[in-house]
N, C-alpha and C positions, 0 to 999 in steps of 0.2 A: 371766201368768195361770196359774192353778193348777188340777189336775185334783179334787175331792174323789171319794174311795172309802170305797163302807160296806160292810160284809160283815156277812149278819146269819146267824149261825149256829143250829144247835141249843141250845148252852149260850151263849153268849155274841156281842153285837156290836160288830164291829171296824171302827176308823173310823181313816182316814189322809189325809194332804193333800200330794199330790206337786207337783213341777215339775219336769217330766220327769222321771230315774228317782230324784230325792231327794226324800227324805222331810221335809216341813216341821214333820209333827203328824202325831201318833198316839194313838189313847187305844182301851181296850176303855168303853164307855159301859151305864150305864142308862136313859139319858133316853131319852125319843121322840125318834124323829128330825125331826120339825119341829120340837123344840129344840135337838136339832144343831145341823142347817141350819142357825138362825139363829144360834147362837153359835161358828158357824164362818164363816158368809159374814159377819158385822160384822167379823173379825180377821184374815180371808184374803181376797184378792181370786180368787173362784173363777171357773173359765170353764164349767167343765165337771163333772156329778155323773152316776157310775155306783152303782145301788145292784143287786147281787147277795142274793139274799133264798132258804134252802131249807124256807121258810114260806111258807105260802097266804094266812095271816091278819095280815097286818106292814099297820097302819094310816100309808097312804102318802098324801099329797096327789101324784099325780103330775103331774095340771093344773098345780098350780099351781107345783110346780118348774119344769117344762118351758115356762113362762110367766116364768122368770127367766132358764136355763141351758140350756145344752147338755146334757139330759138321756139316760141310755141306760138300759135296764132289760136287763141281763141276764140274757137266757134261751139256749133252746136254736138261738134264730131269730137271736141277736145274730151280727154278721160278726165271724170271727175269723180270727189270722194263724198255724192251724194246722190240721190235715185234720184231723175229728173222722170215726172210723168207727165209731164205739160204733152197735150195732144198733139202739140203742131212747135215740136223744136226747132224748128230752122227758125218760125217767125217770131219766136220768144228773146226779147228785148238780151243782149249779154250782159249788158247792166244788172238788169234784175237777176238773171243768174250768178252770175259773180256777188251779186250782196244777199243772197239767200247761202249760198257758201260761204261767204263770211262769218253769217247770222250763226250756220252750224258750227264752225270754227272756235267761234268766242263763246257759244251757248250749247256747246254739245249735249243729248239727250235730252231737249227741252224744246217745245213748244215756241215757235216765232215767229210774231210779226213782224216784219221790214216795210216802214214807213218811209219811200223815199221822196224827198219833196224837191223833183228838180224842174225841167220844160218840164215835167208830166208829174202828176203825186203818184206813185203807183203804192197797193199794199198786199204784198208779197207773204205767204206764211211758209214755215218750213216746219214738218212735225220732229216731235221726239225718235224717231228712227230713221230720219233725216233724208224722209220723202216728200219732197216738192210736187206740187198739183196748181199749182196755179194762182192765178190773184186780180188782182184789180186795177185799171186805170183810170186818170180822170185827171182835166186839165189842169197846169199847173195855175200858179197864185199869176206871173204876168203873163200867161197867156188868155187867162180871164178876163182881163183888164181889155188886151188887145180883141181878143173877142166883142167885147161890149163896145168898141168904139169902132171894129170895122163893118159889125155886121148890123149897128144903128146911122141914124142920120143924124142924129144930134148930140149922139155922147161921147166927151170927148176921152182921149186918152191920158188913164191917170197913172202916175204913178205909184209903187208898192211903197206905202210909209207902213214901216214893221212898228212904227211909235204907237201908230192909232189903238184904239182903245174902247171904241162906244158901242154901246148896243143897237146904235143907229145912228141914220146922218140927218140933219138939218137943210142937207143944201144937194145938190146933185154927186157934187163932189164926193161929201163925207156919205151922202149912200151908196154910191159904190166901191166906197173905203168899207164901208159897215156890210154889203153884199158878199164883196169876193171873199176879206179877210174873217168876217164869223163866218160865213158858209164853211170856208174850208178848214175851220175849228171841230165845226160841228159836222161833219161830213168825217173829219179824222176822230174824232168822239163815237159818230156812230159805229165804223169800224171798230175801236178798241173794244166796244161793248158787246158788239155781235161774238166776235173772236173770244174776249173771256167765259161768254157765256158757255161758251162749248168748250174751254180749255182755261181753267179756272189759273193754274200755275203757268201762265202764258209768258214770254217774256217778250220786249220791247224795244226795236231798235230803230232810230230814227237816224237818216242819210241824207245827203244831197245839196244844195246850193241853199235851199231856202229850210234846211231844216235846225238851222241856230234860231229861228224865228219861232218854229213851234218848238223845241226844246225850254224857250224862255215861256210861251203859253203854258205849258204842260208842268210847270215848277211849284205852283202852286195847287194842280188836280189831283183828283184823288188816285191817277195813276201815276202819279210821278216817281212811286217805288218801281214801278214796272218799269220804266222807259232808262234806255242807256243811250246816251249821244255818242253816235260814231261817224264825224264826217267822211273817213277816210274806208268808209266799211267794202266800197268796192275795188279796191286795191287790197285790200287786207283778203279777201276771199281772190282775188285773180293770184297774193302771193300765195296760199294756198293749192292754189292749183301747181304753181311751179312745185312745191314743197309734194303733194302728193306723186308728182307724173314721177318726180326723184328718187322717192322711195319705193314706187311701183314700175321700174324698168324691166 
């Protein structure tokens, strides 16, 4: 039996199909997801469907899943196999939960940062006894962009080239190629610094839409021992939670 996981994001939804911790299928989808569902449960034999959602409005039939499956809806009420101490869990992002569960998952007993670079960078730690406290946000890489061109009169909107490379631009263009993409170099450098400082055996995981971009930055830093690419890390931490709730019925 197989678990199916959907993750339905701000820009995009991600959809996976574990058996225990391997991955059978994966796709980012546009379809509804009661044409998922069904074109996953005819080719998969599913037990179990968690869907994570940080939308209000995701037209869900949950009756009538939960009339086939072992159904879970991920919220702030969901049982999970990590202390969350974040002050105000209802407004805590379930993305960021779900991938600091992961973080635990793949890095048990260790120290983690979760770097997720998607609409938002958020940077997420989870300690060695796998108590969650909180973390950090700050706009993503194209919402930077969109920022400088709606809240000016003259700058226009540029798009993210992951090729650029300067320490600065020549022209309007290449400095706000050189603004948003070193800033949020050095902005994720500051973080990694502050966090070792305090926890020297720290480890590193980078997530999200735009985090092939800093993975390829970070390849030649002097943390590139520390850092592990995990696109999929919030799916890996929601099938975790199916995996926990099943062993603690």
């Amino acid at each position: 039996m197989a678990n199916l996981v959907i993750d339905i994001g701000n820009s995009a939804n991600k959809i996976a199909v574990f058996e225990n911790d391997e991955i059978l299928f994966q796709e980012v989808s546009e379809l509804s997801f009661q044409q998922n569902i069904k074109a996953i449960t005819t080719s998969h034999v599913i037990e179990n469907i968690i869907i994570s959602s940080v939308k209000n409005d995701v037209d869900i039939d949950e009756k009538q899943i939960a009339e086939k499956f072992n159904y879970i809806k991920f919220n702030s009420d969901t049982k999970i196999p990590i202390h969350n101490k974040y002050k105000s869990p209802k407004s805590l992002g379930l993305d960021r939960l779900a991938a600091v569960i992961g973080a635990n998952h793949i890095f048990p007993n260790n120290n983690v940062l979760v770097i997720d670079a998607g609409t938002c960078i958020t940077y997420d730690t989870i300690d060695e006894s796998a108590n969650y406290y909180g973390g950090s946000i700050s706009p993503g890489i194209k919402m930077r962009f969109k920022a400088m061109n709606q809240f000016t009169a003259k700058l226009p909107l540029v798009n993210f080239e992951t090729s650029f490379n300067q320490n600065f631009g020549n022209d309007s263009i290449n400095s706000m190629l050189s603004g948003v993409i070193n800033g949020v170099i050095y902005e994720a450098e500051g973080f990694i610094k502050n966090h070792l400082e305090k926890n020297s055996n720290l480890k590193i995981i980078l997530c999200g839409g735009d985090a092939a971009f800093f993975d390829t930055r970070f390849k030649n830093s002097i943390f590139a021992h520390l850092i592990s690419y995990e696109p999929l890390l919030v799916l890996k931490g929601l099938n975790t939670v199916v995996k926990y709730q099943h062993d603690h019925k």
